[in-house]
C-alpha positions as CSV (number, residue, x, y, z in Angstrom):
1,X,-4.8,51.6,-18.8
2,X,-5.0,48.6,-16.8
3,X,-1.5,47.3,-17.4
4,X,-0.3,44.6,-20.2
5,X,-2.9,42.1,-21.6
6,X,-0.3,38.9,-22.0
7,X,3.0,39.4,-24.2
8,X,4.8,36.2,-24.2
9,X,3.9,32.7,-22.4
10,X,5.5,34.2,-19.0
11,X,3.1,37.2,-18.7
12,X,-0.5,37.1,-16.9
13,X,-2.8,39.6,-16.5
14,X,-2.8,40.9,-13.2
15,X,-6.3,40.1,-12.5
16,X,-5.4,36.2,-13.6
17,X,-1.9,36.7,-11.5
18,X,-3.7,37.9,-8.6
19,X,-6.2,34.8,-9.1
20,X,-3.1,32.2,-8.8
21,X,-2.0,34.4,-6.0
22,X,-5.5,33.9,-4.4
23,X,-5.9,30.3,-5.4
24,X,-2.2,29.0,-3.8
25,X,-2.8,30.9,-0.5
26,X,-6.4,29.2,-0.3
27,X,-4.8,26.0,-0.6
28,X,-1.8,26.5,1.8
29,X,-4.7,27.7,4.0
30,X,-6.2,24.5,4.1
31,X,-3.6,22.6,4.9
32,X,-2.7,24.9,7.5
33,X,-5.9,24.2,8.8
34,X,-5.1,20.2,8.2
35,X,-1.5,20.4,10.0
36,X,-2.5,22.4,13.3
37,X,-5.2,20.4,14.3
38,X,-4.2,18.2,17.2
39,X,-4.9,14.2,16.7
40,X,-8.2,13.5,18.3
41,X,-10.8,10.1,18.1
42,X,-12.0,11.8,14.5
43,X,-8.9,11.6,12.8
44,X,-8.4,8.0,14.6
45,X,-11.9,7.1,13.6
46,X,-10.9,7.7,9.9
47,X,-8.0,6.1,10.1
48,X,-9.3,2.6,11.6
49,X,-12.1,3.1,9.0
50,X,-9.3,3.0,6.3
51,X,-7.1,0.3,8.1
52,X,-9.9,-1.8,8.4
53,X,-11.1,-2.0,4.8
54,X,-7.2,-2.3,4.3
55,X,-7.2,-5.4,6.4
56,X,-9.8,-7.1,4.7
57,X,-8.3,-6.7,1.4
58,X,-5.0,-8.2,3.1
59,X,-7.0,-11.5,3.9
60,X,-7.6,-11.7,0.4
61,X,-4.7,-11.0,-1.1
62,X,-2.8,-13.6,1.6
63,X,-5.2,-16.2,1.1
64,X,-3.1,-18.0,-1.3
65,X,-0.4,-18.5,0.4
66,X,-2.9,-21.2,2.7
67,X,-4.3,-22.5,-0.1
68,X,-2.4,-22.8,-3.4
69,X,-1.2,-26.3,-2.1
70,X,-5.1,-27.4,-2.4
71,X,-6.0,-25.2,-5.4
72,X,-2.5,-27.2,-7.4
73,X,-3.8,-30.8,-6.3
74,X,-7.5,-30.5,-7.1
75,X,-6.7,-29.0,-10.5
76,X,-3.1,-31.3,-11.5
77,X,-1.1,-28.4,-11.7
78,X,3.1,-28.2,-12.0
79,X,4.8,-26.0,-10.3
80,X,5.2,-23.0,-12.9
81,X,1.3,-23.1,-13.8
82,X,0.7,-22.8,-10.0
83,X,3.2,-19.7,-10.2
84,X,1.2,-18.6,-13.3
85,X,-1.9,-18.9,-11.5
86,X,-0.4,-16.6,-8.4
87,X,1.0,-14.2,-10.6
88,X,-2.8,-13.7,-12.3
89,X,-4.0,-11.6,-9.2
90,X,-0.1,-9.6,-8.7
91,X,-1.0,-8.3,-13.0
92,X,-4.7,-7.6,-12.0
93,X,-3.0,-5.6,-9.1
94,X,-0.6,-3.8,-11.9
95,X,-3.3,-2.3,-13.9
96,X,-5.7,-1.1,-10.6
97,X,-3.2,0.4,-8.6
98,X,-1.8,2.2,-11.8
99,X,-5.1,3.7,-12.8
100,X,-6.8,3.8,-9.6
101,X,-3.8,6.2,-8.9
102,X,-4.4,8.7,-11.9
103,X,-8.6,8.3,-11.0
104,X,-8.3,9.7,-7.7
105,X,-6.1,12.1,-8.5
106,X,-8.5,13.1,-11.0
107,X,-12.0,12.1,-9.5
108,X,-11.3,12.6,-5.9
109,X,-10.0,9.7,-3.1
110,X,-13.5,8.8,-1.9
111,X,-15.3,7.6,-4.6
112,X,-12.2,5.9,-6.4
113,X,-12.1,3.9,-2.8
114,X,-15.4,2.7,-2.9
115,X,-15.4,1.5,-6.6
116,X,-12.3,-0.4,-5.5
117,X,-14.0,-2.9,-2.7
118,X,-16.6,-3.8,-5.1
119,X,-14.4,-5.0,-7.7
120,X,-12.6,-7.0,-4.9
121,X,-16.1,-8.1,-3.6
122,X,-16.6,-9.2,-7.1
123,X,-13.7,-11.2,-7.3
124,X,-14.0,-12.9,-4.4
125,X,-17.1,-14.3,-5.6
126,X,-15.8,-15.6,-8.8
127,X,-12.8,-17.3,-7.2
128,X,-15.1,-19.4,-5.0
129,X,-17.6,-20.3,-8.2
130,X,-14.5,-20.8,-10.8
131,X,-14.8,-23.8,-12.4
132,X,-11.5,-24.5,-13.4
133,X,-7.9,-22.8,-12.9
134,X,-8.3,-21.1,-16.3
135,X,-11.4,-19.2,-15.0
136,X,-9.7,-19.1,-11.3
137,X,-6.9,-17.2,-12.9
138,X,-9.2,-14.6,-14.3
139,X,-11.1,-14.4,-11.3
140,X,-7.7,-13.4,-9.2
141,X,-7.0,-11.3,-12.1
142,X,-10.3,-9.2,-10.7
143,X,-9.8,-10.0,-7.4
144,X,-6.1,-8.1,-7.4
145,X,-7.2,-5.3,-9.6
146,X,-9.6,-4.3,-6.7
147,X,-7.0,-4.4,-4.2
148,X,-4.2,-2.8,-6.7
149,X,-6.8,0.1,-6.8
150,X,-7.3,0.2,-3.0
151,X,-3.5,0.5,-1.9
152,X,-2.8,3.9,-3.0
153,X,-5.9,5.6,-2.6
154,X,-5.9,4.4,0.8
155,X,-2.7,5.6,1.4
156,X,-3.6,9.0,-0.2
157,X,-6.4,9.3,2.0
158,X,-4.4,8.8,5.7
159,X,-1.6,10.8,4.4
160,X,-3.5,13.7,3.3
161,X,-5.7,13.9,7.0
162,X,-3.5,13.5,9.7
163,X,-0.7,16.0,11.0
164,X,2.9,15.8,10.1
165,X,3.7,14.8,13.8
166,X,1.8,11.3,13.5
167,X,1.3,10.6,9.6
168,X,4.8,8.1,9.5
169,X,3.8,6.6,12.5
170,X,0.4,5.7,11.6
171,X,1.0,5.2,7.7
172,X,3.2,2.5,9.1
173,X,0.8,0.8,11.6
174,X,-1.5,0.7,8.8
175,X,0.8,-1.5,6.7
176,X,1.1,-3.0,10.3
177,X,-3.2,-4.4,9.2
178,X,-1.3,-6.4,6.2
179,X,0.3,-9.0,8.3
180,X,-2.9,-9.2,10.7
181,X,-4.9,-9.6,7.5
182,X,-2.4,-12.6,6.8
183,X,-2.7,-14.4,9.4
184,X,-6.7,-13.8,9.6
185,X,-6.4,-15.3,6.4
186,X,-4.3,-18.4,7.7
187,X,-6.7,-18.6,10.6
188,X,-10.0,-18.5,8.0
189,X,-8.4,-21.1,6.0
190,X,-7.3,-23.3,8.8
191,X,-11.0,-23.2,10.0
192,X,-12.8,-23.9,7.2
193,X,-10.6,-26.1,5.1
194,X,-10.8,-28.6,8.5
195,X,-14.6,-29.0,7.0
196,X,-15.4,-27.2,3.6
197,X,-12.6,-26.7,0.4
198,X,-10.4,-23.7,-0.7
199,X,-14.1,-22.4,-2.3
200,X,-15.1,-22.0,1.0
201,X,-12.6,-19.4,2.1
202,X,-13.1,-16.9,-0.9
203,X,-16.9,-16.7,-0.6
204,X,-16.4,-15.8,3.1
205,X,-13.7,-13.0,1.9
206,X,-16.4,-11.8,-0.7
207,X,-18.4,-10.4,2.6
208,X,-16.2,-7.9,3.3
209,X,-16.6,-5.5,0.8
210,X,-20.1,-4.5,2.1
211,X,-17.8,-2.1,4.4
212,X,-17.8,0.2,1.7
213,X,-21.3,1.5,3.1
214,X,-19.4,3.0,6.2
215,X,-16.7,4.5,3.6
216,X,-19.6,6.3,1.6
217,X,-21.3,7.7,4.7
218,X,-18.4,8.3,7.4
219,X,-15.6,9.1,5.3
220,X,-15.0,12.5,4.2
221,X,-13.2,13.4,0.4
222,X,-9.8,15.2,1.3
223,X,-9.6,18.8,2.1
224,X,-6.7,18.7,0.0
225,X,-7.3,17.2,-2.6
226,X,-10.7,19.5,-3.4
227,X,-8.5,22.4,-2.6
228,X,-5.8,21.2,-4.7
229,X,-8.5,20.8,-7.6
230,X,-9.9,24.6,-7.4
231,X,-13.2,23.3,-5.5
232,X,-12.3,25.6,-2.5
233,X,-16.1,26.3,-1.1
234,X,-16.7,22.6,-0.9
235,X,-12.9,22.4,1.1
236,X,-14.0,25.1,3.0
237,X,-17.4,23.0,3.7
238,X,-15.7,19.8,4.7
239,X,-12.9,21.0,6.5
240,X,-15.4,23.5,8.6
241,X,-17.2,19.7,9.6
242,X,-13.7,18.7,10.7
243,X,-12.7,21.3,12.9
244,X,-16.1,21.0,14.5
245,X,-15.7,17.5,15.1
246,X,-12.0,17.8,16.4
247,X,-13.8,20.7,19.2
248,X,-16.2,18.6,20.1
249,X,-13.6,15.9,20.9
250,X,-11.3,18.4,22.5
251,X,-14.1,19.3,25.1
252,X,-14.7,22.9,23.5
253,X,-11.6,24.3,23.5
254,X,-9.7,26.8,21.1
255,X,-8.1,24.9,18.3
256,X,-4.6,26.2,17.6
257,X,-3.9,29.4,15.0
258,X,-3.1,27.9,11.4
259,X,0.9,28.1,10.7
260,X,1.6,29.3,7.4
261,X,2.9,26.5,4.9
262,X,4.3,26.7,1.6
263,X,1.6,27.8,-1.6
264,X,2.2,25.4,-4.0
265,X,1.3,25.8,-7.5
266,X,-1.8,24.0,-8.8
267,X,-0.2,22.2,-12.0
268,X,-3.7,22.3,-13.5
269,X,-2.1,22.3,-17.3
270,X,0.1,19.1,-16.5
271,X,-1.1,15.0,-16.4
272,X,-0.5,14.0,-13.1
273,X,1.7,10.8,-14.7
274,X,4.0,13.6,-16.3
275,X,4.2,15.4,-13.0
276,X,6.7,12.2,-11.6
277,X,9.4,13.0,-14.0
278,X,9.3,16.8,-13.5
279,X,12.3,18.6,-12.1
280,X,12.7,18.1,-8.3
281,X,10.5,14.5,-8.5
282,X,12.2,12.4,-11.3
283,X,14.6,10.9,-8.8
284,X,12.3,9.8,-6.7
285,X,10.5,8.3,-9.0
286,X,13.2,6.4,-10.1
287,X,14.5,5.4,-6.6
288,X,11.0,4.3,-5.2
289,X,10.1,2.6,-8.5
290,X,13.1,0.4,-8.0
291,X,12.8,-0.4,-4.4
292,X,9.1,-1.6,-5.3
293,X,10.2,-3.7,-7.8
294,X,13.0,-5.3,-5.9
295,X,11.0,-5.6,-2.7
296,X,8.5,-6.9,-3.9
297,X,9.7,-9.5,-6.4
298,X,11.5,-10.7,-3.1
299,X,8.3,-10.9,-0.6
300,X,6.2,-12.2,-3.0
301,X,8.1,-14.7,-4.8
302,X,9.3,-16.4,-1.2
303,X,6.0,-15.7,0.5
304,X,3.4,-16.9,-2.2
305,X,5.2,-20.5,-1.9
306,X,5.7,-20.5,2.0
307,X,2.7,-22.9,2.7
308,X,3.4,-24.9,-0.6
309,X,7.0,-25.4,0.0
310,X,6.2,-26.8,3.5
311,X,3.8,-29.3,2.0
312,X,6.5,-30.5,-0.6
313,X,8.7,-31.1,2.2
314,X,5.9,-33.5,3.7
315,X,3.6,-31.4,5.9
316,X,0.2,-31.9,5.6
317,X,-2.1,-28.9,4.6
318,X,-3.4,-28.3,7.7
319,X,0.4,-28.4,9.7
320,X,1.7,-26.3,6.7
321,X,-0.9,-23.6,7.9
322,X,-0.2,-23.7,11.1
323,X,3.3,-23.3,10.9
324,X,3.1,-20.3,7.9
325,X,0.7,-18.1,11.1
326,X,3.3,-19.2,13.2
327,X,5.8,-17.8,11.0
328,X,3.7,-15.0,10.0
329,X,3.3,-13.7,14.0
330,X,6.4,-12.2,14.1
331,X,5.3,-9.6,11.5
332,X,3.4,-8.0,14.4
333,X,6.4,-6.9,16.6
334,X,8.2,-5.7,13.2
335,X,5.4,-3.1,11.7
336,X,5.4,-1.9,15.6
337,X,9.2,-1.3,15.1
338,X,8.8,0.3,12.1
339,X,6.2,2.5,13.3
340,X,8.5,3.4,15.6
341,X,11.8,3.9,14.1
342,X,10.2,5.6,11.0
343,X,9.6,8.9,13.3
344,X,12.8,8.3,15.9
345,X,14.9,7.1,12.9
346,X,13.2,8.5,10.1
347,X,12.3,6.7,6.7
348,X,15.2,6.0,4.6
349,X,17.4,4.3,7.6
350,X,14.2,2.3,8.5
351,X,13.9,1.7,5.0
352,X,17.8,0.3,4.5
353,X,17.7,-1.4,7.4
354,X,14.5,-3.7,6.7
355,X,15.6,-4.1,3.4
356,X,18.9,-5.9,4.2
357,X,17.1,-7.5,7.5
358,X,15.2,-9.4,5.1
359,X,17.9,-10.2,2.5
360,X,19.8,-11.7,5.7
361,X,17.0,-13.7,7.2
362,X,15.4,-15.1,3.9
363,X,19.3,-16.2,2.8
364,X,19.5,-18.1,6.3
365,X,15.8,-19.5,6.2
366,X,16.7,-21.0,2.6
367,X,19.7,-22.6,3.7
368,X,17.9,-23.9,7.4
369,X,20.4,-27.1,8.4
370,X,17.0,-28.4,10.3
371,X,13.2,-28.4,10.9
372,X,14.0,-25.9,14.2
373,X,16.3,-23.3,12.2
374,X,13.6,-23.3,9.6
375,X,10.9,-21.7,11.8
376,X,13.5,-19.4,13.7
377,X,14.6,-18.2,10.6
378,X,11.0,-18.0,9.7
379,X,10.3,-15.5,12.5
380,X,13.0,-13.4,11.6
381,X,12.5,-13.4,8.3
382,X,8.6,-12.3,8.5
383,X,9.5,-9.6,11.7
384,X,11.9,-7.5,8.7
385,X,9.4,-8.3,5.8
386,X,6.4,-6.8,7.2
387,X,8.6,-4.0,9.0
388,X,9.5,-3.4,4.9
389,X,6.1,-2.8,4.0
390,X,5.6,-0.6,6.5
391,X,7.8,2.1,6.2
392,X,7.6,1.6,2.2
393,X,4.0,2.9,2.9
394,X,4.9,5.4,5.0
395,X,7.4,6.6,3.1
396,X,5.9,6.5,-0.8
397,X,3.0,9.1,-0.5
398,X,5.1,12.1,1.1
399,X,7.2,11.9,-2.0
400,X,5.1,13.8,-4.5
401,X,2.5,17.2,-4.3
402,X,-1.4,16.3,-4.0
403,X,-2.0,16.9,-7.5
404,X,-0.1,13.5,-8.4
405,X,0.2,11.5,-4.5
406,X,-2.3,9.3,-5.6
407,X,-0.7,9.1,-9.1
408,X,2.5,8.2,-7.4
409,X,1.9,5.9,-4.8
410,X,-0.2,3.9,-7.4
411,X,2.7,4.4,-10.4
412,X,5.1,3.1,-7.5
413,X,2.7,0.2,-6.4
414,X,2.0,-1.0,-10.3
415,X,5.8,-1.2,-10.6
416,X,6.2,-3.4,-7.6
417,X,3.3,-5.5,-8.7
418,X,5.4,-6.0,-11.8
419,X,7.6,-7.4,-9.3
420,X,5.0,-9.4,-7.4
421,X,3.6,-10.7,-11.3
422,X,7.8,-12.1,-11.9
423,X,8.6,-13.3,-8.6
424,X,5.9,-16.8,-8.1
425,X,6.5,-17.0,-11.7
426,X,10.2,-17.3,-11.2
427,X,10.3,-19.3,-8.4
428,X,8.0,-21.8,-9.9
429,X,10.5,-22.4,-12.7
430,X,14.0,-22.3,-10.8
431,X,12.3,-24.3,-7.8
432,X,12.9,-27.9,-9.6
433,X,16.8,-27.2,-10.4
434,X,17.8,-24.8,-7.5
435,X,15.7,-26.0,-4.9
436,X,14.7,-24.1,-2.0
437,X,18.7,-22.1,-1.4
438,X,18.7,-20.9,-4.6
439,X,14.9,-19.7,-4.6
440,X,15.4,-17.8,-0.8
441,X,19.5,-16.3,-2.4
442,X,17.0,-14.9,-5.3
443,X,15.1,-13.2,-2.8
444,X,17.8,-11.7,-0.9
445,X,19.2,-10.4,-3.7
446,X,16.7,-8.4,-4.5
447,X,16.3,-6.8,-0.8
448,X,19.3,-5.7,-1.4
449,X,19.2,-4.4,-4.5
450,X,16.1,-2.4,-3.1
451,X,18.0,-0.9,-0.4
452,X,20.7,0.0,-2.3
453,X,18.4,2.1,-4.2
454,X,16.6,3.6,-0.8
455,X,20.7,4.5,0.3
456,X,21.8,6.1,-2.8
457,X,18.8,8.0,-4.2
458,X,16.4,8.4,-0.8
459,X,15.3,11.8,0.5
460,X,14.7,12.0,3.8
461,X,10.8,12.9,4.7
462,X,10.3,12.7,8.6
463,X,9.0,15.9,10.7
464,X,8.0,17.5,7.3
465,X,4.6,18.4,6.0
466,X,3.3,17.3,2.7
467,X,3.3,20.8,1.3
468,X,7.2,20.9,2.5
469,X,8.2,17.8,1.4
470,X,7.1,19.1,-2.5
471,X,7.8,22.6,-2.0
């Protein structure tokens, strides 16, 4: 006889166990594939495809910061329905980065990518057409739930193409296009608002999202992911094209033999959202739930009001600009740091260490004795933010298997926009009766909240391939 057909839920057939047998070598095969091919211009090429969409999304989503001040005098608006207004695109955020997660991990990377820039092309529009800042605040409600969607598939996408050796370090440049995106967005602001309004500056964001075109026909779905889904021929297919490409770069020579990796089990019987509490991930979750949350209730509540709170101190729009890119500059040299550290270092002392950078420097810039100390503060302030969100992206997709990355990173970024939603919110009420001290204490506090949460619960990720990592 051919041996048992099932008695109880822990017996298979051997021609279904030699099927999962099958299937978990095919995809450790691919990955093997992935991991052992050396980084060339192709796997550069897809990543500045993905940065660059990623940095126009940042122009949007720091836009605000130039021009809330105008936005709040055109329309009369106090101080906690400006807040209200800022938080509108930090809840659209919440909801796309929470199901764009879940769709990609479901639907595939690519297409969930694409759908993203037109609902931020969308919303663009709308802002610069809106009426009133009832119909504003719905527009940035669109407007963020196209970039909340972007963020994690994004980062899904770079994580799951380029070898262990390099992914930190270019996960964390990519971060590295959010402060460039902010201070393209100070620059566009400062340009136009010289000789149009605040309207202006989102219908010239809205252009943008015409990139998805080079997305849909240069972009490749992940290897891992269709492999992870049971599609292997189309895997197969796709990661034949890559190797091909990668020889051609490498003049015709021999790749490298694939190193065997860990199989790891398909989960096909388990919701991807359900897969972040399983044994082995649930503390994860939890820490890098909490560090979103903290860390970004801190950026977003000081950063959102950075241009506003120079103009209530009697700066003029234009000066207030100027001296927010000024401020903003230093973020360059801190997401090169990070990029650096987060592979000599590794992520979780990265982490810790621009976590209570920033709780530091945004303590000292709220309690600046003069004009000077303001803007050196500043500078330090911004070079330990934006070296935060970089190794917070490096760090947040190696946590969890391909079946749920996406899932997780997007769970992970909702939570933080929850964050982002509290934080202009908050400071718009506490402003009048702390002033600005008590608003830059709040944020420090919860930087270092955050990295208490990276110090106690972190793992430690660096030199380790995805398939390690969740093994």
């Amino acid at each position: 006889m051919a041996g048992p057909i099932a008695i109880g839920a822990g017996t298979l057939v051997p021609e279904r166990a030699a099927e999962t047998a099958t299937a978990r070598a095919s995809r450790a095969m691919v990955a093997a594939r992935l991991e052992r091919l050396p980084m060339t211009r192709f796997q550069r090429t897809i990543f500045l495809i993905i940065a660059t969409a990623w940095f126009f999304d940042s122009i949007d989503l720091g836009s605000l910061t130039f021009l809330l001040g105008s936005i709040k005098t055109e329309f009369g608006l106090s101080t906690a329905q400006a807040g209200l207004l800022s938080s509108m695109s930090f809840l659209g955020m919440f909801l796309g980065a929470g199901i764009s997660g879940m769709l990609a991990d479901r639907f595939g990377r690519k297409v969930v990518f694409q759908v993203s820039m037109i609902f931020w092309g969308l919303g663009s529009v709308w802002c610069a057409f809106a009426p009133d800042a009832t119909a504003l605040g719905y527009a940035r409600l669109l407007l963020g739930f196209g970039m909340g969607m972007e963020f994690p598939v994004a980062l899904a996408i770079v994580s799951e193409f380029l070898p262990t050796a390099n992914r930190g370090r270019y996960l964390a440049i990519m971060e590295g296009f959010w402060p460039l995106g902010f201070i393209a967005a100070g620059c566009l602001s400062y340009v136009l608002l010289s000789t149009f309004d605040w309207r202006a500056v989102f219908l010239a964001q809205a252009v943008p999202a015409l990139f998805l075109f080079v997305i849909r026909f240069f972009v490749p779905e992940s290897p891992r992911w269709l492999a992870d889904r049971g599609r292997y021929e189309e895997a197969d297919r796709v990661m034949a094209g890559i190797e091909a490409k990668v020889g051609e770069h490498l003049g015709g020579r021999a790749l490298p033999e694939p190193q065997p990796l860990p199989e790891q089990p398909r989960g096909e019987h388990r919701f991807s959202f359900l897969e972040l509490w399983s044994p082995g991930y649930a503390s994860r979750t939890v820490m890098i739930w909490l560090t979103w949350f903290f860390a970004l209730l801190g950026f977003y509540g000081l950063t959102t009001w950075l241009g506003a709170l120079l103009q209530e101190a009697g700066h003029s729009v234009t000066k207030s600009v100027v001296y927010t890119i000024l401020i903003s500059l230093a973020g360059v040299p801190g997401f090169i740091t990070s990029a650096i550290l987060v592979e000599r270092w590794g992520r979780k002392p990265t982490a810790v260490l621009m976590l209570l950078g920033s709780a530091v420097a945004a303590y000292l810039y709220g309690h600046s004795p003069s004009f000077g100390w303001l803007i050196a503060f500043g500078l330090v302030m911004q070079f330990f933010l934006f070296g935060m969100w970089s190794v917070l992206y490096a760090y947040t997709p190696e946590l969890y298997p391909t079946r749920a990355r996406a899932t997780g990173a997007g769970c992970a970024s909702a939570v933080g926009r929850v964050g982002s939603l509290i934080g202009p919110y908050l400071i718009g009420i506490i402003l009048p009766s702390l002033g600005h001290g008590g608003v830059f204490a709040l944020g420090a506090g919860s930087f270092v909240v955050a990295a208490l949460s990276v110090a106690l619960l972190g793992i430690e990720t660096k030199g380790q391939s995805l398939e390690a990592i969740s093994h």
